[in-house]
N, C-alpha and C positions, 0 to 999 in steps of 0.2 A: 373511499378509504381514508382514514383518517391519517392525517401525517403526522409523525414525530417530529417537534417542536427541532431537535436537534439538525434533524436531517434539511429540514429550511432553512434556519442560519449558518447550516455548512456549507447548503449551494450559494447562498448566497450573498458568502461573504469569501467564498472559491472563486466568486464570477468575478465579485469586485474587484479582487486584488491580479487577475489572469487575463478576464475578456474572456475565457473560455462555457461554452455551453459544458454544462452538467449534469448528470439525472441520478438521482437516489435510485438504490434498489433494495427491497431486500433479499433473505438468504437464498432463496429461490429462484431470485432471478427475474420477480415481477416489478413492475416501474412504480412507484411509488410517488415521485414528484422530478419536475425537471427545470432549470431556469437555463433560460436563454438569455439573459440581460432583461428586457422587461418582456418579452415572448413567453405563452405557454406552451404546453406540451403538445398541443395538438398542430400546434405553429412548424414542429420539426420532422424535419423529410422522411419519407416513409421510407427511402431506401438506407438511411442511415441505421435503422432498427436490426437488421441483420447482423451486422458488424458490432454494435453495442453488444449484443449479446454473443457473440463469437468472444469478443475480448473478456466478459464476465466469464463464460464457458473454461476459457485458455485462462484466465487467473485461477480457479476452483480446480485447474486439470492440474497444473504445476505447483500450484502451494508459491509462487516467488511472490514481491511485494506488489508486483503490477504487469498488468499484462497490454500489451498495443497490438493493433490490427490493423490491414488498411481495409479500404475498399475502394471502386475507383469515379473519378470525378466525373460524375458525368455529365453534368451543370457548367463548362469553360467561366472564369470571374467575367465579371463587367470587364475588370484592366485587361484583357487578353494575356495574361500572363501559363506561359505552357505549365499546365498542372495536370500530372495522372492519377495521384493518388490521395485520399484523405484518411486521418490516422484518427484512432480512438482509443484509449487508454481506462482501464478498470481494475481500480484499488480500494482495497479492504474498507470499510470503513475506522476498524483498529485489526490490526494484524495478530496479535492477540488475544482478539476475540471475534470470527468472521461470523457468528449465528447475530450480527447486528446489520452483516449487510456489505452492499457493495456500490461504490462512486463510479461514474465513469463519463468522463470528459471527453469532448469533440464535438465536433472535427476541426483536426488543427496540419498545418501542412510541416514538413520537417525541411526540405530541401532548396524551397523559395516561398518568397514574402510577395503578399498580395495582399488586395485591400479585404476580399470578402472573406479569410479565413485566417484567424492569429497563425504565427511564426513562432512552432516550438521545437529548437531541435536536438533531436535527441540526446544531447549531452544535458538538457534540462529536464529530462523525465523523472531523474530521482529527487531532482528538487521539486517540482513540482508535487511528486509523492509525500515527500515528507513536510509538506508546505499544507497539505490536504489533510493530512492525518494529523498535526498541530490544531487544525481548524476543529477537525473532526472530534478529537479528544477535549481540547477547552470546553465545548459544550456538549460533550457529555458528560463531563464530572460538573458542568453547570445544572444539567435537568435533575427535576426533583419529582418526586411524589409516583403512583402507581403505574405511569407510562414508561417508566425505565427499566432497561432490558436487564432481566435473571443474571445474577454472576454466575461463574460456575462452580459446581458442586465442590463442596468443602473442600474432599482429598486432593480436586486439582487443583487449587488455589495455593493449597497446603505444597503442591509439588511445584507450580511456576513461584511461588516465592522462595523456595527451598534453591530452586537454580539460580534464580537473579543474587540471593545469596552467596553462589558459590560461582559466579561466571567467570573470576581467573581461573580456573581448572576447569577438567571434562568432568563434567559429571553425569555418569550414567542411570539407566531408565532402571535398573537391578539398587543401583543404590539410592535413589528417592525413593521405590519400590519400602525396601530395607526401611529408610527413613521415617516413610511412613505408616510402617508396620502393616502393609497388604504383603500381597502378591505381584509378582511380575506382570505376571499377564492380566489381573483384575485392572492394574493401573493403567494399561497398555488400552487395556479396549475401555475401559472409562472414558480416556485422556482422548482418544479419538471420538468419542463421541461427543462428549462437551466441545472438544473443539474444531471438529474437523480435519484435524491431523493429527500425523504419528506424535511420539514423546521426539524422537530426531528432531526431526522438520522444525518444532516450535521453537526446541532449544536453540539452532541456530539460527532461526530468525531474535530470537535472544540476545545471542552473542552477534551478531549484525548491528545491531537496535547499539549494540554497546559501543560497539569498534568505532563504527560511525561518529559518536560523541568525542571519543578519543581523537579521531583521524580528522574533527575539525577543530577541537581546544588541545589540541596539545600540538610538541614534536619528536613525540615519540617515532622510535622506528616503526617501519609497518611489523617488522618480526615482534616488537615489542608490546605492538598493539594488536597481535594475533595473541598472545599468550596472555594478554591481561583479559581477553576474552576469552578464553577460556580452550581454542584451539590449538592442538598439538604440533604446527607445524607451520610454518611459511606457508607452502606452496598449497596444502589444504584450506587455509584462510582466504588466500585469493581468489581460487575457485571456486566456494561458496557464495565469497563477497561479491564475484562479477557474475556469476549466476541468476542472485538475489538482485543484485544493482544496478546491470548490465554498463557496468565499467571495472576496472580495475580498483585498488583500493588509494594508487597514489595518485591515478587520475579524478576519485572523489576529493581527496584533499590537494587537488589543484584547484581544481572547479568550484569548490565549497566555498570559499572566502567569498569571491565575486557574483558565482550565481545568488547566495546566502543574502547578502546584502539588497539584491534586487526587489527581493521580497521581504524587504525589513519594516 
């Protein structure tokens, strides 16, 4: 199988900057390419393959930005260090656009540090996501020519710029609809099929994508940075955002500055 050019300089410059093993997938779920630092693919454990794909499975189930799995150690390190579980993680390649495919790193341990498995825990999972999809997006607005993935059909492009347009308000699926002179439902079932999810679901990974910018350059209040994004409410903003993020939104902008920096 041929690899896209993009998906090699995303693992391989994920591994650099993490330590962490990575394997491309695409929309389906088939292994495409994997680095281990300088290992290939046939180099990695066979029992490890279950749980990759459980984590892809449980990302594509939920629609959030990433999904973790364990499964359990069954290899003790060299150090003797008590270890029961190993963890894998799989993220979109662009979360607004998942028919390009899915990342997914491991095995890393969350609870103690050992020599034979990096140390990540989980209050680094969302940096590390959006550390991934930095990587991810640089080279693909770098690839050129007939190997680059379809955008999507005109009237959705027409409806996710029409929201990033209006992301301090709600704006609903009836009134992009309107905007773009369809129908409700034509939009509805298009918008899921170019993408894989509902007209909901993207919008607030949208207003996520937003807040998040907010909630690390600025200091605004979180109320203030739920309504510039476009959410009706405090308390609705945070349950999405810990949902999505699996932290709170004041605990991302604690954790941001200093995790942020790690990976500068």
């Amino acid at each position: 199988m041929k690899v896209n050019r993009y998906i090699e300089k995303t693992l391989a410059d994920f591994n650099a900057c993490t330590g962490l093993a990575i394997g491309g997938f695409d929309h389906s779920g088939n292994c495409v390419e994997v680095c281990v630092g300088m290992k290939t693919q046939c180099e990695c454990r066979f029992q490890w393959v279950p749980a990759v794909h459980q984590a892809i499975e449980l990302l594509q189930l939920t629609k959030d930005l990433y999904a973790t799995v364990s499964c359990p150690a069954e290899y003790p390190p060299a150090d003797d260090v008590q270890l029961n579980e190993l963890f894998f993680t799989a993220v979109y390649a662009d979360p607004n656009m998942p028919s390009l495919g899915v990342f997914a790193f491991g095995p890393y341990v969350k609870e103690v540090s050992c020599a034979e498995y990096p140390f990540k825990p989980e209050s680094a999972l969302p940096f590390l996501t959006d550390l991934l999809h930095r990587i991810a997006q640089t080279h693909i607005n770098d690839q050129k020519g007939p190997d680059r993935s379809r955008a999507y059909a005109y009237q959705v492009q027409r409806a996710i710029q029409y929201v990033r347009q209006n992301l301090d308000r709600q704006v609903s699926l009836e009134e992009t609809a309107l905007f773009l002179n369809v129908s409700k439902c034509y939009l509805c079932r298009l918008f899921r099929q170019e993408t894989g999810m509902t007209f909901s679901v993207y919008v607030n990974w949208l207003r996520i994508e937003h807040s998040r910018s907010l909630l690390s350059a600025s200091s605004c209040s979180i109320l203030d940075v739920a309504l510039a994004s476009g959410f009706g409410s405090h308390s609705y903003f945070c349950r999405v955002f810990q949902r999505l993020m699996g932290m709170t939104p004041q605990e991302y902008r604690e954790n941001c500055g200093r995790s942020m920096r790690i990976f500068a």
